[in-house]
N, CA, C, O and CB atoms as a CASP TS submission, in Angstrom:
PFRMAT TS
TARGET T0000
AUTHOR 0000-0000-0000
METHOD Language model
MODEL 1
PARENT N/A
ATOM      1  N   UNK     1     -73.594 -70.966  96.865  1.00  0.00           N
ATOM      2  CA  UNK     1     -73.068 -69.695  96.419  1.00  0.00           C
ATOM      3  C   UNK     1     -71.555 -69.675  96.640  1.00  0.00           C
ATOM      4  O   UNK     1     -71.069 -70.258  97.610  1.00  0.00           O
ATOM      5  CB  UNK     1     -73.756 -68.524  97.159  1.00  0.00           C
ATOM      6  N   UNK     2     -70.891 -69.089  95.859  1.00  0.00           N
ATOM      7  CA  UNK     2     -69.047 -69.047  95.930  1.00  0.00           C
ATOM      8  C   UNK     2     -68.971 -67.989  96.423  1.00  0.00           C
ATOM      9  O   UNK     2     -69.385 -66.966  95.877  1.00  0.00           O
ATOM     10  CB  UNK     2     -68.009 -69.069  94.570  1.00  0.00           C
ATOM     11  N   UNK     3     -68.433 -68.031  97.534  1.00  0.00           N
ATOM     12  CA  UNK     3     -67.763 -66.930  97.964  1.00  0.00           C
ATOM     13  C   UNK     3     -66.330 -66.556  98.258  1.00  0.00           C
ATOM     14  O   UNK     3     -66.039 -66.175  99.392  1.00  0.00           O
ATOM     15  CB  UNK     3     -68.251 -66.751  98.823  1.00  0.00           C
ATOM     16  N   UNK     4     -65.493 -66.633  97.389  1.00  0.00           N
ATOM     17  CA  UNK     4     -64.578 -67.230  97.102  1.00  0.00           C
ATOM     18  C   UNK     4     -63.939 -65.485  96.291  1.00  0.00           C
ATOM     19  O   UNK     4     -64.176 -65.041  95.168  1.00  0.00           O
ATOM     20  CB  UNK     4     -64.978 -68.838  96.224  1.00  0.00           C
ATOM     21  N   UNK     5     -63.167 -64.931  97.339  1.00  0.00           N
ATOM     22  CA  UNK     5     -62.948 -63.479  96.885  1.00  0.00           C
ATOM     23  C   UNK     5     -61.496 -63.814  95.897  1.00  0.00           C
ATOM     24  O   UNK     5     -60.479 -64.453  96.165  1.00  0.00           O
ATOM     25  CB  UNK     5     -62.683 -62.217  98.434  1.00  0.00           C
ATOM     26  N   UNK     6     -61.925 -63.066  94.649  1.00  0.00           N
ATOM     27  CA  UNK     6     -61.135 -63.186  93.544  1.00  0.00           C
ATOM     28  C   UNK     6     -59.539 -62.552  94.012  1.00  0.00           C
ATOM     29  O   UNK     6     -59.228 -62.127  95.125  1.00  0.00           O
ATOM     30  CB  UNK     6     -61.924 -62.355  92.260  1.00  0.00           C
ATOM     31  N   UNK     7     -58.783 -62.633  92.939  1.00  0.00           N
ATOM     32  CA  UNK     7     -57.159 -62.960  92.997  1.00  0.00           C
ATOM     33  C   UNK     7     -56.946 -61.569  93.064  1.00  0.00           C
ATOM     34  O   UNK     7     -57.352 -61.047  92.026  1.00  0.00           O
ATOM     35  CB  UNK     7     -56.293 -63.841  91.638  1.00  0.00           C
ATOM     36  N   UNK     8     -56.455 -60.721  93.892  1.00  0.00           N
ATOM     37  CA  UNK     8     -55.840 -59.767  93.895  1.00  0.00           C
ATOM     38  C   UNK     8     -54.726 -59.335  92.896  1.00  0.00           C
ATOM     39  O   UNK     8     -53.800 -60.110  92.659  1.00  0.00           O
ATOM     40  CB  UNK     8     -55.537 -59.817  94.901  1.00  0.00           C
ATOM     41  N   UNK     9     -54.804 -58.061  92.281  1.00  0.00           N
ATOM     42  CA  UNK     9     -53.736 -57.347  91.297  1.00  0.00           C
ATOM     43  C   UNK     9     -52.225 -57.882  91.753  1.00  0.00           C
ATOM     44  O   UNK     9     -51.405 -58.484  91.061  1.00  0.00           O
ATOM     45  CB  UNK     9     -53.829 -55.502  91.454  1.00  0.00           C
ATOM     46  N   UNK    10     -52.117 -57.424  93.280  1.00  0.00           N
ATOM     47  CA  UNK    10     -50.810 -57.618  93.652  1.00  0.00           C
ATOM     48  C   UNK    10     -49.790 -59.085  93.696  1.00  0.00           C
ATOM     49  O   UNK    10     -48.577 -59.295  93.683  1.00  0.00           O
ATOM     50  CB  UNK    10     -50.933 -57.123  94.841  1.00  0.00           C
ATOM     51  N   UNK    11     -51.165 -60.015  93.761  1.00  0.00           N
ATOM     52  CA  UNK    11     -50.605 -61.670  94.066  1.00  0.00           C
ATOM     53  C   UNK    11     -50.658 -61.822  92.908  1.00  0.00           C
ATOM     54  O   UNK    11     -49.605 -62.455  92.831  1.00  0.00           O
ATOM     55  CB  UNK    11     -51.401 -62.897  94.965  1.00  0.00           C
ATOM     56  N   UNK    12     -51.214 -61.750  91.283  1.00  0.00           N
ATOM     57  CA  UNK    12     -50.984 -61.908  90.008  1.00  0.00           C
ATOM     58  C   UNK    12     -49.816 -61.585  89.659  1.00  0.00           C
ATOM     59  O   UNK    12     -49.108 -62.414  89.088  1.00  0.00           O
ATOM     60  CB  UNK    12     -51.758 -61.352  89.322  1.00  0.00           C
ATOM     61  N   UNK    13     -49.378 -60.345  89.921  1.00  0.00           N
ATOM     62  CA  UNK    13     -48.627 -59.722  89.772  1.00  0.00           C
ATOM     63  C   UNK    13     -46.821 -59.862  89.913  1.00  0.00           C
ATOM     64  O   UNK    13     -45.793 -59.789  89.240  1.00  0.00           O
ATOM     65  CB  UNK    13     -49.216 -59.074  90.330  1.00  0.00           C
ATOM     66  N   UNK    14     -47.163 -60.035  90.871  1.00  0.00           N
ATOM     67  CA  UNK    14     -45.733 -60.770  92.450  1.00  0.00           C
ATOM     68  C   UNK    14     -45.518 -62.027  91.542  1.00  0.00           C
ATOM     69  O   UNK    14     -44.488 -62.166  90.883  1.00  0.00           O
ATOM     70  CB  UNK    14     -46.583 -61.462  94.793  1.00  0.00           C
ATOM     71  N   UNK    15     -46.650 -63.033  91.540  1.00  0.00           N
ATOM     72  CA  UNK    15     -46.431 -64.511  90.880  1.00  0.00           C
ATOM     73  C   UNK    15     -46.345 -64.602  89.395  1.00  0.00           C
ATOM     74  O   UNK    15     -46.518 -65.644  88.763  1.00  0.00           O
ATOM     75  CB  UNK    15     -47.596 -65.457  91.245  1.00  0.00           C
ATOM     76  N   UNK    16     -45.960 -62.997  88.688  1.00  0.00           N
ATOM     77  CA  UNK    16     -45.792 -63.186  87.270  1.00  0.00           C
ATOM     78  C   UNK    16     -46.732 -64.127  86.426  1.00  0.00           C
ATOM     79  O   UNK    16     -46.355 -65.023  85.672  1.00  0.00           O
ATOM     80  CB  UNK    16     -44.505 -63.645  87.117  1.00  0.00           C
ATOM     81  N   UNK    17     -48.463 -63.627  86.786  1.00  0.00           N
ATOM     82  CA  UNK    17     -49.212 -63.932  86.271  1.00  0.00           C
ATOM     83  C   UNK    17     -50.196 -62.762  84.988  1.00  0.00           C
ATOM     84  O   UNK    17     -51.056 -62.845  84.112  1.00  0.00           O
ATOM     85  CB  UNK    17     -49.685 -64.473  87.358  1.00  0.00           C
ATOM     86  N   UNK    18     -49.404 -61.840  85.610  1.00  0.00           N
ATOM     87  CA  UNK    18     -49.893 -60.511  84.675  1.00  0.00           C
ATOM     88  C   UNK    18     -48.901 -59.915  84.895  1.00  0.00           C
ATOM     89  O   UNK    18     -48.021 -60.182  85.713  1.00  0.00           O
ATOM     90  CB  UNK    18     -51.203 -59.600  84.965  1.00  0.00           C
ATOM     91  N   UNK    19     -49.000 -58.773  83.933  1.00  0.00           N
ATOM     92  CA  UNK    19     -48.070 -57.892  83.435  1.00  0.00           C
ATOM     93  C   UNK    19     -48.189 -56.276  83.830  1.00  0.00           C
ATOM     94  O   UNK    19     -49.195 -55.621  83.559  1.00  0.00           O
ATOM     95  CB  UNK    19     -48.149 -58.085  82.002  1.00  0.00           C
ATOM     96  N   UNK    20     -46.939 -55.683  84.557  1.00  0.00           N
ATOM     97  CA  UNK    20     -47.447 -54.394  85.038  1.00  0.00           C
ATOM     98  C   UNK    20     -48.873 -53.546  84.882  1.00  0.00           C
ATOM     99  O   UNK    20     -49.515 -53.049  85.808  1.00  0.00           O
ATOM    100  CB  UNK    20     -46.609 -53.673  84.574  1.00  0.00           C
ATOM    101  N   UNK    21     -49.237 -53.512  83.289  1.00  0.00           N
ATOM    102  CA  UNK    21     -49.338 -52.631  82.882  1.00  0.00           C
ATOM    103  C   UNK    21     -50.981 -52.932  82.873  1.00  0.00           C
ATOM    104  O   UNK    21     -51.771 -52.146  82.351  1.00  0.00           O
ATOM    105  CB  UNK    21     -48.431 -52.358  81.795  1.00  0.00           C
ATOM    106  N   UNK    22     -51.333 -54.007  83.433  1.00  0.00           N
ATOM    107  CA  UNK    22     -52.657 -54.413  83.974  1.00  0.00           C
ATOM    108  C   UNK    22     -53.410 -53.811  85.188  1.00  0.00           C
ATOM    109  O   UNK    22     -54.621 -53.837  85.406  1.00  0.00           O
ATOM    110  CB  UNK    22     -52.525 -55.667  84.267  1.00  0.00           C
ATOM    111  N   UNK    23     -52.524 -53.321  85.848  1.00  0.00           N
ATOM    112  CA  UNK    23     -52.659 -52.231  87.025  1.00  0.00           C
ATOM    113  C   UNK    23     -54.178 -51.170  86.443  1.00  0.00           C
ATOM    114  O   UNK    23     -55.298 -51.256  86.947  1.00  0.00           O
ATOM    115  CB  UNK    23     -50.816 -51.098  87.127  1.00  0.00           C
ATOM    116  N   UNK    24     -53.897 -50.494  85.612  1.00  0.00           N
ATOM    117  CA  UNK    24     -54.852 -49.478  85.345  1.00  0.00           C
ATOM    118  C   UNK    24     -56.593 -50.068  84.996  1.00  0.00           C
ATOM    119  O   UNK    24     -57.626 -49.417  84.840  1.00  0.00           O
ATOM    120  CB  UNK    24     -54.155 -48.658  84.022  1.00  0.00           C
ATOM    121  N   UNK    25     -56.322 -51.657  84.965  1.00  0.00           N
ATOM    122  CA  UNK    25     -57.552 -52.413  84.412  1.00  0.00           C
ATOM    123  C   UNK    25     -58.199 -52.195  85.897  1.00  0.00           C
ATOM    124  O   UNK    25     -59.205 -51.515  86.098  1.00  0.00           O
ATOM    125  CB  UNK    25     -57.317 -54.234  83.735  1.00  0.00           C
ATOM    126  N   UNK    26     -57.364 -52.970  87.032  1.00  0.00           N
ATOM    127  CA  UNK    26     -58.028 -52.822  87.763  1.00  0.00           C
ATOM    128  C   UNK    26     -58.344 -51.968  88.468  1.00  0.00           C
ATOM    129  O   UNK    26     -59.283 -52.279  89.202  1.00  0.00           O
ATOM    130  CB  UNK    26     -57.932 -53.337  88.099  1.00  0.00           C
ATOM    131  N   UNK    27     -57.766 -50.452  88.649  1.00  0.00           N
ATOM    132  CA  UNK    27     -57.967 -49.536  89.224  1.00  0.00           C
ATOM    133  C   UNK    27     -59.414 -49.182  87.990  1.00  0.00           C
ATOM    134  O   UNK    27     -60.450 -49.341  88.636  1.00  0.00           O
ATOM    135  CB  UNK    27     -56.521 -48.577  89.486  1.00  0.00           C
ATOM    136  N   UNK    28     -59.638 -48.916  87.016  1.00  0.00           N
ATOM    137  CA  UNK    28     -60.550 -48.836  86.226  1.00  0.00           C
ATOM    138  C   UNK    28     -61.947 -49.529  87.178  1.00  0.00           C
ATOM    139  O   UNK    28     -62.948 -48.892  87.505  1.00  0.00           O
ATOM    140  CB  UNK    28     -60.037 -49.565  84.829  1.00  0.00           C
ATOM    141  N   UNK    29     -61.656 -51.045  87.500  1.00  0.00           N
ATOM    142  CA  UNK    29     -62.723 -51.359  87.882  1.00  0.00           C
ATOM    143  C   UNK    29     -62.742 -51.373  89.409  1.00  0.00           C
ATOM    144  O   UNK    29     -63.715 -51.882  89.966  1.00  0.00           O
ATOM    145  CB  UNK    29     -63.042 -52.474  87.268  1.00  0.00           C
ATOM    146  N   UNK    30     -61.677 -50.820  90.179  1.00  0.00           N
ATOM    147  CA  UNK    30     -62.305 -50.207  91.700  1.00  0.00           C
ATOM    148  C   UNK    30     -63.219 -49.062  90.927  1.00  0.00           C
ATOM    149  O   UNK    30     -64.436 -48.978  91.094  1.00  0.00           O
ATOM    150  CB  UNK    30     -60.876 -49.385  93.076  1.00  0.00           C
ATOM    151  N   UNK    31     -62.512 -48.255  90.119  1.00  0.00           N
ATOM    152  CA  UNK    31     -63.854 -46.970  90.080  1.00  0.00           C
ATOM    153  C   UNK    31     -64.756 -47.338  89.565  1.00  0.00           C
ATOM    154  O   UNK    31     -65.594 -46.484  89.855  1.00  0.00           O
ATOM    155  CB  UNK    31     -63.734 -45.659  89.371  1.00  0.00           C
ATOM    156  N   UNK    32     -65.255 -48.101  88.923  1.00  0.00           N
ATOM    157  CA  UNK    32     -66.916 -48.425  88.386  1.00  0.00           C
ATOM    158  C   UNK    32     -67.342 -49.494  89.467  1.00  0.00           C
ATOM    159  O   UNK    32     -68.356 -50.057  89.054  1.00  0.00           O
ATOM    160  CB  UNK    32     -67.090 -49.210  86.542  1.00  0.00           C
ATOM    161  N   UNK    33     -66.941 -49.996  90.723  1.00  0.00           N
ATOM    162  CA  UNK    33     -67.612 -50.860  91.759  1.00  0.00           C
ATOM    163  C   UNK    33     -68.403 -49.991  92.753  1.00  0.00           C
ATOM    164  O   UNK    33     -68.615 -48.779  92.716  1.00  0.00           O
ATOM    165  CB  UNK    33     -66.542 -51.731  92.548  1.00  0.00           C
ATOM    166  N   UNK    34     -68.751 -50.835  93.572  1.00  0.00           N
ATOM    167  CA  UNK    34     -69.200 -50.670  95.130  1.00  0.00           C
ATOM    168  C   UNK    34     -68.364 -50.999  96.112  1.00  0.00           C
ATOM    169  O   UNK    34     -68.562 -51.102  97.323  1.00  0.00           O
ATOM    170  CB  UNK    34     -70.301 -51.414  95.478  1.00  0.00           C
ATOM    171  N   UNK    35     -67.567 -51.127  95.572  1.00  0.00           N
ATOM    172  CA  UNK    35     -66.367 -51.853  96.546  1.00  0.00           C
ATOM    173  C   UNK    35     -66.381 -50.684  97.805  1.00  0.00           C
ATOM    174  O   UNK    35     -66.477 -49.476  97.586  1.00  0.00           O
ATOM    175  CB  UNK    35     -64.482 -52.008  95.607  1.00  0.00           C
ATOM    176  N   UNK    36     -66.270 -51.282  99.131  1.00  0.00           N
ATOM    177  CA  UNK    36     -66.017 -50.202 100.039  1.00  0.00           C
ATOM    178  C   UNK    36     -64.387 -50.147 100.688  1.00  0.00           C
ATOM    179  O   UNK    36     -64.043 -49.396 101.601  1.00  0.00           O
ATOM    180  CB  UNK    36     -67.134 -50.386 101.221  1.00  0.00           C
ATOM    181  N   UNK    37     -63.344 -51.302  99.855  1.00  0.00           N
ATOM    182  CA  UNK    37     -62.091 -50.892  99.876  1.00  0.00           C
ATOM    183  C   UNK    37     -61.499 -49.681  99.580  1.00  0.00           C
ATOM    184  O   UNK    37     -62.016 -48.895  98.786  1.00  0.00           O
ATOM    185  CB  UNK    37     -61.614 -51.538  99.305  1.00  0.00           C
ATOM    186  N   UNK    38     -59.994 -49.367 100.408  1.00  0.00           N
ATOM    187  CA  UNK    38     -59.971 -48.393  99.219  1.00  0.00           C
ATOM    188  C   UNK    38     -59.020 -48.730  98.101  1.00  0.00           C
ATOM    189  O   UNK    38     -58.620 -49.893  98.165  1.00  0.00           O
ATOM    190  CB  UNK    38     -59.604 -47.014  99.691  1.00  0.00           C
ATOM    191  N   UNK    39     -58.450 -47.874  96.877  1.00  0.00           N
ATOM    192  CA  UNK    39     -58.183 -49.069  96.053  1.00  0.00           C
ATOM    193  C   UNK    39     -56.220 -49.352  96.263  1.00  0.00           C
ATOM    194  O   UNK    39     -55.518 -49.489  95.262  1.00  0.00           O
ATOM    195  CB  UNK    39     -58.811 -48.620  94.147  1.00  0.00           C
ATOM    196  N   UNK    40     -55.750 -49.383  97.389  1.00  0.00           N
ATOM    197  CA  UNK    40     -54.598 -50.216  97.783  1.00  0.00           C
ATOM    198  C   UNK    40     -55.096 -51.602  97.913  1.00  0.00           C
ATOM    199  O   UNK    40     -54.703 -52.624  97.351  1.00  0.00           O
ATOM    200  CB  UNK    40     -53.928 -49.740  99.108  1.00  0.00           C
ATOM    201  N   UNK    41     -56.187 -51.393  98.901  1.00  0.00           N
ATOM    202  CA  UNK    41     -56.970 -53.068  99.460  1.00  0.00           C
ATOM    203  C   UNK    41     -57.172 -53.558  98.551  1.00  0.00           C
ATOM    204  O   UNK    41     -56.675 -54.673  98.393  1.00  0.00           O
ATOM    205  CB  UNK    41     -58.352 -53.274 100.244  1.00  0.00           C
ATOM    206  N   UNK    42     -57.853 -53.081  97.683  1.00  0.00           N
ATOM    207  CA  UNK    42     -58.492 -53.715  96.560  1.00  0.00           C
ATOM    208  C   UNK    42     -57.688 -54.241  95.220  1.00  0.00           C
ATOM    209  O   UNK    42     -58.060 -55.189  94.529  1.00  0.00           O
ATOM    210  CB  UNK    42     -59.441 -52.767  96.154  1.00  0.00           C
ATOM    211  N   UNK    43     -56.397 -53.361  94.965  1.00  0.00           N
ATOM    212  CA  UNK    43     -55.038 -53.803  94.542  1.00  0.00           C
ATOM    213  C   UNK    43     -54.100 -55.067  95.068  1.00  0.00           C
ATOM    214  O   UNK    43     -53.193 -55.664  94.489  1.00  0.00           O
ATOM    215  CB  UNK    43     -54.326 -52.724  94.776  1.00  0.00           C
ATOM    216  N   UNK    44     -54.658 -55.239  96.363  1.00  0.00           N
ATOM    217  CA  UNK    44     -53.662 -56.281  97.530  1.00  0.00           C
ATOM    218  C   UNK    44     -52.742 -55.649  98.066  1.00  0.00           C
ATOM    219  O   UNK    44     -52.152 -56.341  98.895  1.00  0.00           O
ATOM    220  CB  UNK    44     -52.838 -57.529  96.977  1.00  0.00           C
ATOM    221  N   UNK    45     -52.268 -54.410  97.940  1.00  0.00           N
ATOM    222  CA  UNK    45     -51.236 -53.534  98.234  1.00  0.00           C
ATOM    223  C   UNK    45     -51.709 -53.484  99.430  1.00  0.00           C
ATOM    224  O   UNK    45     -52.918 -53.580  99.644  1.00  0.00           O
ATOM    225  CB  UNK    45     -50.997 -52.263  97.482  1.00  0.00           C
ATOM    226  N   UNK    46     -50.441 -53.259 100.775  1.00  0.00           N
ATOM    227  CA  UNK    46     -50.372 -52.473 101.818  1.00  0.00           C
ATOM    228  C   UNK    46     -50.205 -50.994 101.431  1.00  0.00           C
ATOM    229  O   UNK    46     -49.647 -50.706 100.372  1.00  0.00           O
ATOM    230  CB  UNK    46     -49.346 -52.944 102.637  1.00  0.00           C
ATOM    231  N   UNK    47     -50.893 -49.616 102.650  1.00  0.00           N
ATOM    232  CA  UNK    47     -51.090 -48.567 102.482  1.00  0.00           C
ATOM    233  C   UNK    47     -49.243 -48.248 101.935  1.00  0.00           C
ATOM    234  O   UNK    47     -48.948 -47.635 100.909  1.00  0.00           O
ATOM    235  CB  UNK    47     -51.898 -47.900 103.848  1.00  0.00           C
ATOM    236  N   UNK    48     -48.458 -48.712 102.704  1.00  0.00           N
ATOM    237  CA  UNK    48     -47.002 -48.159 102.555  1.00  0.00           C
ATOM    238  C   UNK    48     -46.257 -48.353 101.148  1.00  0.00           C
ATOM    239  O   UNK    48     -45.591 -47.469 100.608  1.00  0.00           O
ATOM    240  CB  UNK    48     -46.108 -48.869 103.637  1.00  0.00           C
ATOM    241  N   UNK    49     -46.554 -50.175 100.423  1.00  0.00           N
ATOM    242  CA  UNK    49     -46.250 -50.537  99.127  1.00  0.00           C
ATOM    243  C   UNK    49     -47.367 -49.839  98.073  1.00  0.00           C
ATOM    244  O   UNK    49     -47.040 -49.770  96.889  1.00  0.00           O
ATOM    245  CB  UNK    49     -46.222 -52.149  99.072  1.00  0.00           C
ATOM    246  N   UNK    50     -48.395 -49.435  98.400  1.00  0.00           N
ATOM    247  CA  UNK    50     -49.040 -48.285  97.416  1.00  0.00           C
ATOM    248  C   UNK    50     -48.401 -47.015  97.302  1.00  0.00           C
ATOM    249  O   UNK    50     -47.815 -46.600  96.302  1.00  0.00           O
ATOM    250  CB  UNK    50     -50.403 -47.909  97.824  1.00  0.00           C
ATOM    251  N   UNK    51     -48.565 -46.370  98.488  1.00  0.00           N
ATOM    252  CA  UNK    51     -47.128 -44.820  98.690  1.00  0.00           C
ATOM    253  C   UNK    51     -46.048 -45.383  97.844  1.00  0.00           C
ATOM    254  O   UNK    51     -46.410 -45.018  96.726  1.00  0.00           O
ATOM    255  CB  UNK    51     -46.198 -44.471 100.708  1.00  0.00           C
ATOM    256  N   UNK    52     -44.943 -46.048  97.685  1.00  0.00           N
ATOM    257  CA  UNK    52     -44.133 -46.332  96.946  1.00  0.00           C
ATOM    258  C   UNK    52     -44.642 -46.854  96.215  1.00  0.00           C
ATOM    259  O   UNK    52     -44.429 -45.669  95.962  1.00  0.00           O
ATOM    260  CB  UNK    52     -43.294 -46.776  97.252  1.00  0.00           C
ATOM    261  N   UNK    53     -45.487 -47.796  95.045  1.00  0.00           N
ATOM    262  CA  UNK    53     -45.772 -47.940  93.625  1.00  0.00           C
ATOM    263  C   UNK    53     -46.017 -46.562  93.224  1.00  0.00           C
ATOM    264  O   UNK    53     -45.211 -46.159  92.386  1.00  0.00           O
ATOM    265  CB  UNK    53     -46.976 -48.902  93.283  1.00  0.00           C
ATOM    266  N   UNK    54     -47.284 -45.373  93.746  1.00  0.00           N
ATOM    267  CA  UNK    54     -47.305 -43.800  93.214  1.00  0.00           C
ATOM    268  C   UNK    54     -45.816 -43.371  93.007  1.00  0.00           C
ATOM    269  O   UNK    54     -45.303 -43.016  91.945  1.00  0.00           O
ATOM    270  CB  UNK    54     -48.065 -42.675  94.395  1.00  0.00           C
ATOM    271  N   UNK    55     -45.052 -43.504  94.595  1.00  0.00           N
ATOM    272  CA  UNK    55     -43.960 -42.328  94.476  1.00  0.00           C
ATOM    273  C   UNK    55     -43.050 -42.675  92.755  1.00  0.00           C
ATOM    274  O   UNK    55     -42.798 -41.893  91.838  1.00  0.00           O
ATOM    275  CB  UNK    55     -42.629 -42.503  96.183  1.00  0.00           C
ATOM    276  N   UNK    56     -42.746 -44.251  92.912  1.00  0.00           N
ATOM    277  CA  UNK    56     -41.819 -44.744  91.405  1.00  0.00           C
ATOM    278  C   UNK    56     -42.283 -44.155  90.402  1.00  0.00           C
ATOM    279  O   UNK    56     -41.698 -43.675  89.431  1.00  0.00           O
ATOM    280  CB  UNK    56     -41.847 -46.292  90.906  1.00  0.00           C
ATOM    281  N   UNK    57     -43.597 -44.210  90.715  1.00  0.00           N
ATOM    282  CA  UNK    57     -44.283 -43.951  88.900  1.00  0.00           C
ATOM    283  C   UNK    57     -44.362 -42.792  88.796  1.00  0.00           C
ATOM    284  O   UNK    57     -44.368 -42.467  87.608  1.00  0.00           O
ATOM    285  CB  UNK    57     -45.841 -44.472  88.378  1.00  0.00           C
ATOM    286  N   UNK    58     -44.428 -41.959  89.478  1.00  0.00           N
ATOM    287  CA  UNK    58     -44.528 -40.593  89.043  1.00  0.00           C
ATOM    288  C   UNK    58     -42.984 -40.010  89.247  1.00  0.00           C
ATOM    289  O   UNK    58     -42.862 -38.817  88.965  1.00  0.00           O
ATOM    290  CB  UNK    58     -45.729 -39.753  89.948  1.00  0.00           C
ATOM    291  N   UNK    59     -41.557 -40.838  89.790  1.00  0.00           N
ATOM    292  CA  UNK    59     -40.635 -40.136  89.528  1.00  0.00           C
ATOM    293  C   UNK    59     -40.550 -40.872  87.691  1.00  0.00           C
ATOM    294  O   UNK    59     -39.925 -40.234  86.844  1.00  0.00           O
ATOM    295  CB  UNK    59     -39.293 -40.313  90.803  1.00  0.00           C
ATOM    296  N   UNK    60     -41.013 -41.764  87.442  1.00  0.00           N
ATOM    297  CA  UNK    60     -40.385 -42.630  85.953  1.00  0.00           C
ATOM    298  C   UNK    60     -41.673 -41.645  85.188  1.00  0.00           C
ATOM    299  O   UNK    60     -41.614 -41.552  83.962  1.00  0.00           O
ATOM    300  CB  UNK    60     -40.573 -45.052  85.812  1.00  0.00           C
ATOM    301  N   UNK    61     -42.373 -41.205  85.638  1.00  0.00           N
ATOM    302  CA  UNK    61     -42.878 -40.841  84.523  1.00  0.00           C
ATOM    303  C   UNK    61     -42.614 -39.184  84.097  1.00  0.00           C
ATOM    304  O   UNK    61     -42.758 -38.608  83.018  1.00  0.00           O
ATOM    305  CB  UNK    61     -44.293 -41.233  84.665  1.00  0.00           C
ATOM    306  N   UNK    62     -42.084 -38.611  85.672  1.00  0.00           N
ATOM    307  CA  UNK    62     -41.267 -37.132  85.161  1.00  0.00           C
ATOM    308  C   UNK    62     -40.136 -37.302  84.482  1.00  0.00           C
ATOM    309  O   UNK    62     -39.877 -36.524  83.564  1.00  0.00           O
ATOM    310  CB  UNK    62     -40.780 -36.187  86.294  1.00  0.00           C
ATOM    311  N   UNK    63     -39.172 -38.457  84.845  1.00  0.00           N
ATOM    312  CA  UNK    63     -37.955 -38.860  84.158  1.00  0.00           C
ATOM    313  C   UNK    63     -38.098 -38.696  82.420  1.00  0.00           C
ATOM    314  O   UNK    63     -37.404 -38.054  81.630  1.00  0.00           O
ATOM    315  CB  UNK    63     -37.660 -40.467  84.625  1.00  0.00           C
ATOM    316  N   UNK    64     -39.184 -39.478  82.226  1.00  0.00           N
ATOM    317  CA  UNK    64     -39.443 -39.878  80.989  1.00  0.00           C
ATOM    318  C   UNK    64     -40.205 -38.983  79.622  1.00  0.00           C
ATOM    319  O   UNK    64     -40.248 -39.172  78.406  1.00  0.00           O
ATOM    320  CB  UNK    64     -40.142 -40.930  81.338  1.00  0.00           C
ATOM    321  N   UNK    65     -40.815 -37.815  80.664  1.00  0.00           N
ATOM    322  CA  UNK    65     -40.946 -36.400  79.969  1.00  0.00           C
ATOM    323  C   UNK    65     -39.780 -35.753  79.816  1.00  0.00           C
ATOM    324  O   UNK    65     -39.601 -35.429  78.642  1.00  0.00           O
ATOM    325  CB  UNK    65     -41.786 -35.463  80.667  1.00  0.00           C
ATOM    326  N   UNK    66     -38.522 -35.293  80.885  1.00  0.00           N
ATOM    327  CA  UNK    66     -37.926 -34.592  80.767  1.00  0.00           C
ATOM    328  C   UNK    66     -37.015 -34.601  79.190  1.00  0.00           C
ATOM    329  O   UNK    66     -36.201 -33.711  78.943  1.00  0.00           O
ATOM    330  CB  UNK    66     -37.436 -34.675  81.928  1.00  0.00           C
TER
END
């Protein structure tokens, strides 16, 4: 059996293996799991680099309404 825990959002990410905007795929599939992470862990994010990915995106995305 492989037990062999798959590639985290954040290390794809960091190593310019995916593209920002892949983020929502996997938050999509923390919410349809069992996962008992929550979904920073499950992103690869530390609790503090999650607080700052939210805080950016929601100042770029008020920016970008105004």
């Amino acid at each position: 059996m492989d037990q062999t825990k798959p590639i985290k959002f954040y290390q794809l990410f960091k190593n310019k293996k995916i593209p920002v905007n892949k983020i929502n795929d996997y938050i999509n599939e923390w919410h349809e799991s069992t996962s008992e992470e929550t979904l920073y862990e499950y992103l690869g994010l530390t609790r503090e680099q999650y607080v700052q990915w939210v805080r950016r995106n929601i100042v770029h995305e008020r920016i970008a309404k105004s």
